[in-house]
C-alpha positions as CSV (number, residue, x, y, z in Angstrom):
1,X,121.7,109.0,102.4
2,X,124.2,111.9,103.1
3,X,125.2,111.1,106.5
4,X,125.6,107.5,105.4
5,X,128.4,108.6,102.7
6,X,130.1,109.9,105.2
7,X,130.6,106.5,106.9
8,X,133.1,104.1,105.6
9,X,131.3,100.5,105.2
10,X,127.8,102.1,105.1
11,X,126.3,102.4,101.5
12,X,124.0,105.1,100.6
13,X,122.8,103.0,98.1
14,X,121.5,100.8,101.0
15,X,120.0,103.6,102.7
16,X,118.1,104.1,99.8
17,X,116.5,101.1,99.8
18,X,115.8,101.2,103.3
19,X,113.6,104.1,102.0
20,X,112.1,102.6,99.6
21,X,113.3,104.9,97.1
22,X,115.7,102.9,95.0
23,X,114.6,102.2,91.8
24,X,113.1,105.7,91.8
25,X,116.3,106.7,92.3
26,X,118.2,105.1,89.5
27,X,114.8,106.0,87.4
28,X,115.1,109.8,88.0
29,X,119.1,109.9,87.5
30,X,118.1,108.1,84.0
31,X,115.4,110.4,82.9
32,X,117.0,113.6,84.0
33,X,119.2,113.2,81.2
34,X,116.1,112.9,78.7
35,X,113.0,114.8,77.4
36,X,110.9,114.1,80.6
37,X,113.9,116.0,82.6
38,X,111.3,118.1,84.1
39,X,109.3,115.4,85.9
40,X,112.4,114.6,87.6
41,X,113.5,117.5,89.5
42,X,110.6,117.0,92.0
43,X,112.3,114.3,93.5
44,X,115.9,115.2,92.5
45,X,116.1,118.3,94.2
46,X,114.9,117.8,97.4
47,X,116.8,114.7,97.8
48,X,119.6,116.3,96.9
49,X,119.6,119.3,98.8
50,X,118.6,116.7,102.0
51,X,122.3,114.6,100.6
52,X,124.2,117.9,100.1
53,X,123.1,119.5,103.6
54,X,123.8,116.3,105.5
55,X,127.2,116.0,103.9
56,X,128.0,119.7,104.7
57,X,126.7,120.0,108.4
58,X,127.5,116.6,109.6
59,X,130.8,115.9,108.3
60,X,132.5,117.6,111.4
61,X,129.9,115.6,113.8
62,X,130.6,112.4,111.9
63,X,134.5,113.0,112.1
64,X,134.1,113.5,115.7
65,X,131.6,110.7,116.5
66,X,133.9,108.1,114.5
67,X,136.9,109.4,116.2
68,X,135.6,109.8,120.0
69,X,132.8,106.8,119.6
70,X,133.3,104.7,116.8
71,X,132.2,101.3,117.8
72,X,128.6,102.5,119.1
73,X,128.2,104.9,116.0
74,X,129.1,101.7,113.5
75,X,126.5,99.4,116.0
76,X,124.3,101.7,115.2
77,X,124.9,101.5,111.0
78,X,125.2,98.1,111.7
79,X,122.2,97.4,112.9
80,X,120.2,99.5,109.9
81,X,121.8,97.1,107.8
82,X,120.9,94.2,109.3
83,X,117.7,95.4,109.9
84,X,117.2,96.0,106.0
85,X,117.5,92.0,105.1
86,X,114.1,90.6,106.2
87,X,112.7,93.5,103.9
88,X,114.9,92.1,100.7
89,X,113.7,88.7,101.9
90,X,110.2,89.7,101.6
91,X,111.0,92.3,98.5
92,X,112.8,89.6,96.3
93,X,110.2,86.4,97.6
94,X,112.4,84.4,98.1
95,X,111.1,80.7,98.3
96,X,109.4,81.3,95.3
97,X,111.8,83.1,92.7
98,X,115.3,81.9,93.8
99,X,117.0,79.1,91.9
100,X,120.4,77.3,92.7
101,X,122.0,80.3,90.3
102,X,120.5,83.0,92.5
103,X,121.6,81.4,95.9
104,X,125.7,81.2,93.8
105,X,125.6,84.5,92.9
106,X,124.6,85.8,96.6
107,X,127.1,84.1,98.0
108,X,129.9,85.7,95.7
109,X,128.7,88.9,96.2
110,X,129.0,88.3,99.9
111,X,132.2,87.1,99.5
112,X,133.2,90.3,97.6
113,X,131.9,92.9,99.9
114,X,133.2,91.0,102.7
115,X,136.9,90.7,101.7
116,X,136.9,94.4,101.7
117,X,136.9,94.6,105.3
118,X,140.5,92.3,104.7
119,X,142.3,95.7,103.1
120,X,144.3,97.8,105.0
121,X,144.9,101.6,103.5
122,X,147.4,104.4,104.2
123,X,145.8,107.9,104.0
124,X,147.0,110.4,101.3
125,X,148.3,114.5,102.3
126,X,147.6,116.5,100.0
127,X,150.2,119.0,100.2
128,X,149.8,121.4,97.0
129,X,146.9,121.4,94.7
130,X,147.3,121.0,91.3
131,X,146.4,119.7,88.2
132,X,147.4,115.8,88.9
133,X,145.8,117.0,92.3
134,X,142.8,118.0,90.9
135,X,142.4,114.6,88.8
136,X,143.2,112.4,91.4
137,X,140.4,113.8,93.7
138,X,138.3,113.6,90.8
139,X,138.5,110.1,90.0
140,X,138.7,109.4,93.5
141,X,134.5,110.9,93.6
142,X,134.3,109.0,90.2
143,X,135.1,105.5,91.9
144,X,133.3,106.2,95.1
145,X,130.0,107.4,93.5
146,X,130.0,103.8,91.3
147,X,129.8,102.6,94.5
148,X,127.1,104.6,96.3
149,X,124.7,103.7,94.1
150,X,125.4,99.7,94.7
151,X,123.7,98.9,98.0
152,X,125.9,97.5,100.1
153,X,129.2,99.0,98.7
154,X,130.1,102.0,100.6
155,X,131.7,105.0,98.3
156,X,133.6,106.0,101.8
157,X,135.2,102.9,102.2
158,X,136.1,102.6,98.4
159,X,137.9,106.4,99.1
160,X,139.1,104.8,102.5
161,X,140.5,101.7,100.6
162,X,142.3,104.4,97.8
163,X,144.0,106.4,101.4
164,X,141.5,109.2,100.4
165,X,138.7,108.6,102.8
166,X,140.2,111.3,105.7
167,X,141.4,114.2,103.4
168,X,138.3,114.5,101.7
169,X,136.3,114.4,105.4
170,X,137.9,117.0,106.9
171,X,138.5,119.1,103.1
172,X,134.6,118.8,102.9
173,X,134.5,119.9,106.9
174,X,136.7,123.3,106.1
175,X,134.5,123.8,103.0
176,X,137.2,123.7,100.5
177,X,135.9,124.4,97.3
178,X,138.5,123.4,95.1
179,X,138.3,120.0,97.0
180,X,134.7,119.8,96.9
181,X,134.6,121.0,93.4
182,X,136.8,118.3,91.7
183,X,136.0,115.5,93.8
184,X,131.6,116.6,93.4
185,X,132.8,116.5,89.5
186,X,133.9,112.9,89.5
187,X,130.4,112.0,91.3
188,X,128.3,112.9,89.4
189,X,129.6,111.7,86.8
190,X,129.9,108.1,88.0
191,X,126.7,108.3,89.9
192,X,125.1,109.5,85.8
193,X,127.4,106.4,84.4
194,X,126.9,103.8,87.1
195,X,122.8,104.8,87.1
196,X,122.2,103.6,83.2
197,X,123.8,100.4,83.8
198,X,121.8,99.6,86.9
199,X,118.8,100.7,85.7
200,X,119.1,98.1,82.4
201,X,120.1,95.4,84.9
202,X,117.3,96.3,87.3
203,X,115.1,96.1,84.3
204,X,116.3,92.8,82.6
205,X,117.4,90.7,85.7
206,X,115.6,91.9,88.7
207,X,115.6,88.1,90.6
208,X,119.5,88.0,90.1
209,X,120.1,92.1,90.4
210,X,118.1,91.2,94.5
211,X,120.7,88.2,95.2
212,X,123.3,90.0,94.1
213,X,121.8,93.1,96.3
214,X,120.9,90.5,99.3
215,X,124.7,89.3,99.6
216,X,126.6,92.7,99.4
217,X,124.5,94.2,101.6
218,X,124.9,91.0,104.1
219,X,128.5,91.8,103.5
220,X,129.2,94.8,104.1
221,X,127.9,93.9,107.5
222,X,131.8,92.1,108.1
223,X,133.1,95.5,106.7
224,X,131.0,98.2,108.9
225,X,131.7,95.8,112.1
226,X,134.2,97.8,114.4
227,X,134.9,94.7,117.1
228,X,134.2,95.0,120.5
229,X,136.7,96.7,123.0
230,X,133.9,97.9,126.0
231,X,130.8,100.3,125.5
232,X,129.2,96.9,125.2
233,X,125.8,98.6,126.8
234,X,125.5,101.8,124.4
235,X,126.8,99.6,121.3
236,X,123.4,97.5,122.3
237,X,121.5,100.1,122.4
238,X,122.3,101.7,119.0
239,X,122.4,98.5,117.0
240,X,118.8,97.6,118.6
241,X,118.3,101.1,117.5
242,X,119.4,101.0,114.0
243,X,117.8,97.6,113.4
244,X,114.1,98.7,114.4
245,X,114.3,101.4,112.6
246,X,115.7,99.5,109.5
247,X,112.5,97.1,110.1
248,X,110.1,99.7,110.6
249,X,110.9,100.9,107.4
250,X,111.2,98.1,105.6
251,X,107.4,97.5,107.3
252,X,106.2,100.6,106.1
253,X,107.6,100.3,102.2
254,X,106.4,97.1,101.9
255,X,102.7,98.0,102.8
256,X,103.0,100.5,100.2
């Protein structure tokens, strides 16, 4: 989940349910903030010293991969998320929950995710740091972390789409912490927002919360794609890549 925030298009959100550890997520960021807090940090703090090391000691690699190889290191994303939609097939049953509203609201959430990839973006210098500094970068982490935890919206292209996306990267690369402080800030606290509305939704309309889940992350497959301009063979190999292991996943949550 980590290295996938670090990728503009891929959601970490998605990666999660990949996993199989979605709704536990969005339980656990719920009940932290509760009497049963303790029962939570099990699974809270390993995950997020596992999001928190990725971020930290791959940001460089994932600057350098995107710059020096981006279309087989997006085939590769690419092919995790397509991977991930026979196991929401299976997840959300399909042929026998889906109704003509569930099949409408998949396709508008396709349509929204994939219109993103229509936006073009100017990056931001941050010159001094401030206090108008300080909140821009944190409601830049605010409006990105509403998006992590959506599968198929990608908090790096949100920040990409804002002209934030490469500042933060290579602040987060040279360990700035007044950077990392004020952007982590606006985060968590969207993450802690986003997490009680998700969790009611997940509760109340699971059938529609799955379509809605089914088309974004079909979308954000037109956002993630990088076009082809040669590397055909390697971009092969990683999408064939990402997409087992997406399916071996899926394979293995769904026994469980």
């Amino acid at each position: 989940m980590g290295t996938s925030d670090l990728i503009p298009g891929v959601s970490a959100g998605t990666i999660a349910v990949i996993l199989g550890i979605y709704n536990r997520l969005i339980q656990a960021i719920n009940s932290f903030f509760s009497k049963d807090w303790k029962k939570q940090l099990g699974f809270l703090i390993p995950l997020g010293v596992g999001v928190l090391s990725a971020i930290f000691l791959l940001s460089h690699l994932i600057d350098v991969l995107l710059e020096e190889y981006p279309q087989p290191t997006n085939f590769f994303f690419l092919g995790l998320i397509i991977g991930i939609l026979p196991f929401l097939y299976i997840k959300a049953d399909i042929k026998n929950t889906f109704t003509s509203k569930h099949y409408i609201l998949l396709v508008i959430a396709f349509l929204a995710i994939a219109s993103l990839s229509l936006f073009n973006q100017k990056t931001v210098v941050l010159e001094t740091i401030g206090a108008t500094q300080l909140l821009v970068l944190f409601f830049s982490g605010f409006l990105a972390s509403m998006a992590m935890v959506l599968p198929g919206v990608s908090g790096s292209f949100v920040l990409l789409l804002i002209g934030m996306y490469e500042l933060i990267l290579h602040e987060v690369s040279e360990f700035n912490f007044i950077v990392i402080s004020a952007v982590g800030a606006g985060v968590l606290s969207g993450i802690v927002l986003m997490s009680r509305l998700l969790k009611y939704l997940l509760t109340s309309y699971p059938i529609m919360m799955y379509a809605a889940i089914i088309g974004m992350v079909a979308g954000s497959t037109f956002v993630i794609y990088p076009g082809i301009d040669g590397q055909i063979i390697i971009s092969i190999v990683t999408l064939t890549v990402g997409f087992a292991t997406a399916v071996i996943l899926g394979r293995i949550e769904n026994k469980n």
